[in-house]
C-alpha positions in Angstrom: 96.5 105.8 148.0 93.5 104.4 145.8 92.5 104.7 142.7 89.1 103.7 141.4 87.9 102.7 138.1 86.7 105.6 135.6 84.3 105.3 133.0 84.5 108.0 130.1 81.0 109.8 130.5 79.8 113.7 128.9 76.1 114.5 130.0 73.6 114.6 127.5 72.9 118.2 128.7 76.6 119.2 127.9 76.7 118.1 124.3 73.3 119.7 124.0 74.4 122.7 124.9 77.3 122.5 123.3 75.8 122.4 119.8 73.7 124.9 120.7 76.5 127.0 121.1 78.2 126.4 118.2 75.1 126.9 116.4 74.4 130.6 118.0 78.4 131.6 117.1 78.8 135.2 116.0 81.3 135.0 113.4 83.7 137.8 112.6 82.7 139.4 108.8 85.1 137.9 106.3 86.6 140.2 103.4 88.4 139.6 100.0 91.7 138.7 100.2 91.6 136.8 103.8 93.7 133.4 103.9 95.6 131.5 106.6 98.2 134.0 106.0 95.8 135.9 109.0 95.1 132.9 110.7 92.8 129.9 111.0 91.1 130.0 107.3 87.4 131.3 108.4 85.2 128.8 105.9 87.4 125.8 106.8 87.0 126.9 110.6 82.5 127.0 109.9 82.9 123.7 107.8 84.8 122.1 110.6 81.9 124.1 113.7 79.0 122.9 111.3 80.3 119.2 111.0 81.2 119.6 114.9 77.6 120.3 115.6 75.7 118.4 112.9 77.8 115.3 112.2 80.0 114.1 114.8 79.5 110.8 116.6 80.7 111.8 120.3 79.2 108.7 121.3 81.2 106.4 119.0 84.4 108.2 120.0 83.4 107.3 123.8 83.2 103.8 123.2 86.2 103.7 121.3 87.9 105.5 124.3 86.3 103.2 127.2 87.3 100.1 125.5 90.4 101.0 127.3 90.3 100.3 131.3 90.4 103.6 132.8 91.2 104.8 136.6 91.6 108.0 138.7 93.2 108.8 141.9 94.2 111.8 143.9 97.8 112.3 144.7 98.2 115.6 146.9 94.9 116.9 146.0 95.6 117.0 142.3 93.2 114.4 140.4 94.9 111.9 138.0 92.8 109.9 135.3 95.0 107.1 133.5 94.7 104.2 131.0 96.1 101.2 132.2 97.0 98.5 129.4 98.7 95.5 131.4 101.2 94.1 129.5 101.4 90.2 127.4 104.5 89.0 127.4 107.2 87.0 129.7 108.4 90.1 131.9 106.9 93.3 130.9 108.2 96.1 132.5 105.8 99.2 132.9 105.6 102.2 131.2 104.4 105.7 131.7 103.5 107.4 128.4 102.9 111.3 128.4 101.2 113.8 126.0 101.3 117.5 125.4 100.1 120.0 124.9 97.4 120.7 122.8 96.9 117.0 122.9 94.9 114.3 124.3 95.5 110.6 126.2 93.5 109.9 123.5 96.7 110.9 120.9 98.2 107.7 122.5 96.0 105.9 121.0 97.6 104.2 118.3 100.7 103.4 120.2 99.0 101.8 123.4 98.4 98.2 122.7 101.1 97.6 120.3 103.4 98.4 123.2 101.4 96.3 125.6 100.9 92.9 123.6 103.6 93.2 121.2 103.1 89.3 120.2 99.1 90.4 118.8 101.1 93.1 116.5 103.8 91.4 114.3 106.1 91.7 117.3 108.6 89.7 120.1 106.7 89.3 123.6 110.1 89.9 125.0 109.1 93.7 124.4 106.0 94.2 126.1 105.0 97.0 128.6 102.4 97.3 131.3 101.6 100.7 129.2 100.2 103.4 131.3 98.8 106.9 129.9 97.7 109.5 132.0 96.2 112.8 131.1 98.4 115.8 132.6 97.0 118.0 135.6 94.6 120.1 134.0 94.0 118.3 131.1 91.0 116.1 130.1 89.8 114.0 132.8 92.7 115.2 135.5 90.6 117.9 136.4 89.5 120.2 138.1 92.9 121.3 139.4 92.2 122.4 142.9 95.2 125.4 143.0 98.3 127.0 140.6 101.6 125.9 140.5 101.6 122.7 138.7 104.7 123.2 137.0 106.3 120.4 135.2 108.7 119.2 138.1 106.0 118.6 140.3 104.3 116.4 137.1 107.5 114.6 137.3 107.0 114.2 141.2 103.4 113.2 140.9 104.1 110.6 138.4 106.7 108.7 140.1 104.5 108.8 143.4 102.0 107.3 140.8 103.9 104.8 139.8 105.6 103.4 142.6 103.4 104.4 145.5 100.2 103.7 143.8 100.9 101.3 141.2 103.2 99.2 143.3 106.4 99.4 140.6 109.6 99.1 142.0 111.4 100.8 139.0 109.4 101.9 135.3 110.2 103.5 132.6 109.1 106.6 131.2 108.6 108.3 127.7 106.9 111.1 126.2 106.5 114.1 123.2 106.2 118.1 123.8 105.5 118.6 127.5 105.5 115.3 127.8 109.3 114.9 126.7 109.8 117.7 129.6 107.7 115.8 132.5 109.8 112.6 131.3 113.3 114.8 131.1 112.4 115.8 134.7 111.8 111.8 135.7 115.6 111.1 134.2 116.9 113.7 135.7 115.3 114.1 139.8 114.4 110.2 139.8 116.6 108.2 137.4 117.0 105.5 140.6 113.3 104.7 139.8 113.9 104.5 136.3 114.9 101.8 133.7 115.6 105.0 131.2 113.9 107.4 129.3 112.5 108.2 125.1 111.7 110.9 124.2 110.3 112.4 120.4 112.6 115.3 119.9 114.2 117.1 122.9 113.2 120.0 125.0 116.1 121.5 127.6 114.7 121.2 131.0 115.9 125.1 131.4 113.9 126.4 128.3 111.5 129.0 129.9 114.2 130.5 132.0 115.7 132.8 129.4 115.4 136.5 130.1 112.6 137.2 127.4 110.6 133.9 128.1 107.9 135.1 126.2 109.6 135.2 123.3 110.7 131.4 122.3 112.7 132.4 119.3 115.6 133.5 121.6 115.9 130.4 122.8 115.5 128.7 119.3 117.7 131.3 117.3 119.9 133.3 119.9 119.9 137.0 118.9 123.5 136.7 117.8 122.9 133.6 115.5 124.4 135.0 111.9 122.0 136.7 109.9 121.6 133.7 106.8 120.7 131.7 109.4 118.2 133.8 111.2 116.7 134.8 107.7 116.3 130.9 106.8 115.1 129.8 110.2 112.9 132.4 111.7 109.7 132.6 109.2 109.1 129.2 110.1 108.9 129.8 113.9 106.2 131.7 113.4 103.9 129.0 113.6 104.8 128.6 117.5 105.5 132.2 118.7 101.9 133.4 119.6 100.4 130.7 121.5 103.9 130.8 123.8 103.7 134.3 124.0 99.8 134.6 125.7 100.1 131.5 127.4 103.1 132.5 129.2 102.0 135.7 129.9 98.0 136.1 130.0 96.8 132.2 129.8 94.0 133.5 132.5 93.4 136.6 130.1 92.9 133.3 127.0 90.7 131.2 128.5 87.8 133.5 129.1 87.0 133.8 125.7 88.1 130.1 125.4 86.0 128.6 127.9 83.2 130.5 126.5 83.3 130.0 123.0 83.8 126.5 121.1 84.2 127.8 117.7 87.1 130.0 119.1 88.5 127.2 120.9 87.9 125.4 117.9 90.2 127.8 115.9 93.0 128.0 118.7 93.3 124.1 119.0 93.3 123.4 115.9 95.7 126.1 114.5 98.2 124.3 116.6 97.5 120.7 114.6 97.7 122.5 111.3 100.8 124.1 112.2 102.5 121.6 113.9 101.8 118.2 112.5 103.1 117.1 109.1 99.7 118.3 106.9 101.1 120.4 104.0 98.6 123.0 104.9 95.8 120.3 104.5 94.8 119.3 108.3 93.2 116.1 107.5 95.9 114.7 105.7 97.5 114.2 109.4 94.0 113.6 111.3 90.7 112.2 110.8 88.1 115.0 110.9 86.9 112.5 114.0 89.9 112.7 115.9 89.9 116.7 115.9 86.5 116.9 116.9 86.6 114.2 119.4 90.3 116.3 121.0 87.9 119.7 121.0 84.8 117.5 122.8 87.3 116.5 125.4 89.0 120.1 126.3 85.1 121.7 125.7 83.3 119.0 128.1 85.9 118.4 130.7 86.6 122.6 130.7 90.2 122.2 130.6 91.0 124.7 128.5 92.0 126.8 131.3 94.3 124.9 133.3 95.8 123.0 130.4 96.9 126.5 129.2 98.4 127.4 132.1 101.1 124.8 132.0 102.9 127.3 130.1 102.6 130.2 132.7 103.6 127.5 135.7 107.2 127.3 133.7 107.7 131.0 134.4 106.5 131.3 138.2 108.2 128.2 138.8 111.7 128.4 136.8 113.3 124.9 136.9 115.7 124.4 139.0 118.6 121.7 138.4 118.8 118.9 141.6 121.8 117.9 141.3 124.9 119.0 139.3 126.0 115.4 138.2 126.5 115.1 134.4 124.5 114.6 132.2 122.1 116.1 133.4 119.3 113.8 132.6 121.1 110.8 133.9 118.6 107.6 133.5 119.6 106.2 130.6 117.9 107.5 127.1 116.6 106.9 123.4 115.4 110.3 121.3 113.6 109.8 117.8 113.4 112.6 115.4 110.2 112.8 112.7 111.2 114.4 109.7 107.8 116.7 109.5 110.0 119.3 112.4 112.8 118.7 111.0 115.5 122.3 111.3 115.7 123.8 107.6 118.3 122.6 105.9 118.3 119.0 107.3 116.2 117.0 104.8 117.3 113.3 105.3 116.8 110.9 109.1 120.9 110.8 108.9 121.3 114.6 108.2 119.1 114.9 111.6 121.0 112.4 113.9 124.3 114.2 112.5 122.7 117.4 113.7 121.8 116.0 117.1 125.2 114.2 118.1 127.5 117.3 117.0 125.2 119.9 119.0 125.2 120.8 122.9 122.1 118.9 123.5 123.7 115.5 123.0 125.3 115.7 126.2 122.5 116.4 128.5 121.6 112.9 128.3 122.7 109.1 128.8 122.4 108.5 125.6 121.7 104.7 124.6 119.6 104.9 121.2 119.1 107.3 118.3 117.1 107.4 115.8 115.2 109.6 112.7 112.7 109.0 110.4 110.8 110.7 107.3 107.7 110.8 108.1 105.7 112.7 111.5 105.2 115.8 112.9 104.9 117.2 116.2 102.1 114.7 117.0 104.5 111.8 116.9 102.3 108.7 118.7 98.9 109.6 116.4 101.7 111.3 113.1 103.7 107.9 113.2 103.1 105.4 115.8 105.1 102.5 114.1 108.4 104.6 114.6 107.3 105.5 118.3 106.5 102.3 118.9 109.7 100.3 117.0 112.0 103.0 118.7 110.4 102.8 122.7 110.8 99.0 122.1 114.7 99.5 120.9 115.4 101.7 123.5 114.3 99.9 126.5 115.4 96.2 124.9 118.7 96.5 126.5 117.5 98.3 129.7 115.4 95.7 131.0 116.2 93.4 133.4 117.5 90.0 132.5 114.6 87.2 133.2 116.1 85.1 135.9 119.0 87.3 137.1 119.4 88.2 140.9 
């Protein structure tokens, strides 16, 4: 299989008429009384569209983005783009690094070089990784997806076909955050004999979607017969996740018309999810530059991934996971989890509160575990939130996982 290097290019035409857009929007009428108790706040959301069209530097961002080597390749008909960092140090040992959803390659950011030339960043060469970031099927520049059905266990297949079939690695190792802790979950659990081991930032079961009422995550999250103090604590604060699951489980298709059409809406759905989801307080750009949101809606509007990036959700349901093999644990390459303290369960309000939480639940023993870890600070964002701990916690797990310079 080939791949070919990729340079990060949107035609003039495209941001053209993507301001153009923005700047023809029909807004919905506001009225007294309106807040982000409804939903994205509406003169935050034509601040945000106005500085989207008037202000923002796409062309700064893509230089940014290209001083990274890029690639693409086709592995069964599905496009792949990828950052490859090659690593600086005495044996590094390669790494495949994936996002989720609503997020970027370009959420990576932070995280990429430190893990590549340790040595350049206050750290031991002895830890360095051949760092490699691909956007999922149907997101960004792994696009167009030519048919349904990309679910996350054929991601998992994909990337080890990537890895050792294109990249030449005998063995690698694999991390990730939201869908990308699932993709890497299915690695360490269908391919652990091609794997070092596995990090993840939280945890996600591999069987999450196939509850009864799938739509409906808080079943899975709070089981119906959870006691009723503890539903009453727990359940406001899932309401920051409920609706996107629900539509994009059911309807993504039904979504991404209006999406696809409309940047200010996409605007709003995209970034509802950073609000909500990363550590901000309720202020958005306490978590991101103003830059880095626009520069994540420029990528989903340009590349029209929308769509297909949506649908990952859906391909859970028509393709229930399916365990293959009954071995314990379950995810048996070995593994390291970190915790960020911005999703951290109510109640739990210190890093040692959160690993106490972890070890005495059922979780703990899907997995091999090898390393542990919490921290304050981050939300679901982890790699952009808090890249030092992502980046001093990948390093700590693999440190003992590699293989020994010089043994047979």
């Amino acid at each position: 299989m080939r791949m070919e290097r990729f340079e990060v290019h949107v035609a003039d035409d495209v941001l053209e008429d993507l301001r153009r857009r923005i700047g023809a929007s029909r807004w919905p009428p506001t009225a007294d009384g309106l807040s982000w108790g409804y939903g994205f706040d509406w003169a935050y959301l034509r601040d945000l569209a106005e500085s989207w069209r008037d202000d923002f530097d796409w062309r700064a961002v893509e230089r940014q983005i290209n001083g990274f080597a890029h690639y693409r390749t086709v592995i069964d008909d599905i496009p792949i783009h990828f950052i490859r960092e090659p690593g600086r140090g005495p044996a590094p040992i390669p790494l495949i690094l994936t996002h989720g959803w609503p997020w970027t390659f370009w959420d990576m950011q932070k995280v990429i070089r430190p893990l590549a030339d340790p040595a350049s960043y206050g750290g031991d060469p002895a830890d360095a990784f051949d760092v490699i970031v691909p956007s999922l099927p149907g997101f960004a520049f792994s696009t167009p997806l030519p048919r349904a059905g990309i679910s996350s266990m054929v991601i998992a297949d994909l990337w080890r076909t990537l890895m050792t079939d294109v990249l030449g690695y005998a063995r690698f190792a694999a991390a990730g955050a939201d869908w990308g802790a699932r993709v890497t979950g299915q690695l360490g659990h269908k391919h652990a004999d091609a794997l070092y081991g596995v990090h993840t930032v939280n945890t996600t079961p591999l069987d999450l979607f196939n509850a009864e009422r799938y739509w409906d995550i808080t079943g899975y999250l709070v089981p119906y017969n959870t006691p009723p103090e503890i539903r009453a604590r727990v359940l406001p604060g899932l309401s920051r996740i409920v609706s996107h699951v629900a539509v994009q489980t059911v309807e993504p298709q039904t979504l991404a018309y209006a999406m696809h059409d409309s940047p200010v809406g996409m605007l709003a759905w995209l970034m509802q999810r950073r609000r909500d989801w990363g550590e901000t307080g309720g202020d958005l750009e306490s978590a991101f530059s103003r830059e880095h949101l626009l520069a994540t809606a420029t990528i989903y509007w340009a590349t029209e991934s929308f769509a297909s990036a949506a649908r990952i959700y859906a391909e859970a349901i028509h393709q229930r996971w399916t365990p293959s093999h009954d071995r314990k644990p379950v995810i048996q390459a070995p593994a390291g989890i970190t915790f960020l303290g911005g999703e951290n369960p109510p109640g739990i309000d210190t890093p040692e509160q959160r690993i106490a939480l972890f070890k005495a639940s059922p979780a703990a023993g899907n997995y091999d575990l090898r390393f542990v870890n919490a921290h304050a600070r981050g939300g679901h964002f982890a790699h952009y939130e808090n890249p030092d701990a992502c980046i001093a916690d990948i390093r700590a797990t693999f440190r003992k996982l590699r293989p020994i310079p010089g043994a047979d």
